[in-house]
N, C-alpha and C positions, 0 to 999 in steps of 0.2 A: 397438263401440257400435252399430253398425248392421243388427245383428243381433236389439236387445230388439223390436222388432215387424215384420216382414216381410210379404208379401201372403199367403204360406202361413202365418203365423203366424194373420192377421185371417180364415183361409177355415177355423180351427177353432172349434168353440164358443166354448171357453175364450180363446181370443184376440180373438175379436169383443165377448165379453160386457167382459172387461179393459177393451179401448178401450172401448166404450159408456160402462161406468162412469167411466173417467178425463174422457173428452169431455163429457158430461152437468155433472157434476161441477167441471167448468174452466167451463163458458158456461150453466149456468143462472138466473146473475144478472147474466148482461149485458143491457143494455139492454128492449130488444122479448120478448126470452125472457123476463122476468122475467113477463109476461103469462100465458105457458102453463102448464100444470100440468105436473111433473116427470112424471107417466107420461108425456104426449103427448110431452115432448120425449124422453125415453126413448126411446118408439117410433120416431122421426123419425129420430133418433140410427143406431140399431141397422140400421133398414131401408137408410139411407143406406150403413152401414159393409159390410150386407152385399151390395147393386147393387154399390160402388165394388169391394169384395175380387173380388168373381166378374168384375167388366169387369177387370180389374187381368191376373186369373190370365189371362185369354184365354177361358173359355168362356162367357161368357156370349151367350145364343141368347134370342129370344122367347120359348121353348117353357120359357127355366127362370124367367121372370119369376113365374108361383104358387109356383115352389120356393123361388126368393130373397124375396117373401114370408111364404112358412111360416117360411122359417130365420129372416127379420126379427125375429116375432113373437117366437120361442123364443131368441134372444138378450135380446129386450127382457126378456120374464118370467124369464129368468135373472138380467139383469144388476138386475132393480126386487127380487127375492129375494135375492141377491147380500148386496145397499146395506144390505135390510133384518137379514139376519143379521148382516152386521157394528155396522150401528147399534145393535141390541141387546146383543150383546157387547160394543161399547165405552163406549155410553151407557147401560147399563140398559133400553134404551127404554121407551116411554111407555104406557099404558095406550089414547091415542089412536092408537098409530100400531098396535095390534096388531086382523088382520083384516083390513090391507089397506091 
């Protein structure tokens, strides 16, 4: 069982985007979160996941802080298209939630 998420698992897209979605997904209605808007927690999410994976693996340098960054962003807009493809597959979705 200690194998479903690893640090090399969360340093691939696909693994970072998983966790963001499950994380988001578990503490958007807790308390203070409930405040923010699901993209912002998204992004918060995702950038968090990808600093902690790269300190985790051992490289993380100053020089890759704009890279862990980039990769934040491109997890986040993965993981908020992700949410939305499946929402509509499962819900129908809504005439509201399409566009964005």
């Amino acid at each position: 069982m200690q194998d479903l998420f690893t640090y090399a698992t969360l340093g691939t897209l696909a693994g970072a985007v998983a966790a963001t979605v499950l994380v988001v997904d578990s503490i958007k209605e807790l308390g203070l979160l409930k405040r923010f808007s699901t993209r912002c927690l998204v992004v918060a999410v995702a950038e968090g996941i990808v600093f902690l994976a790269d300190i985790a693996a051992g490289s993380f340098t100053v020089k890759n802080v704009p890279l862990c960054i980039l990769n934040g962003l491109l997890v986040a807009a993965s993981a908020m298209g992700s949410w939305q493809v499946i929402h509509d597959r499962l819900l129908g979705g809504s005439e509201k939630a399409k566009g964005g």
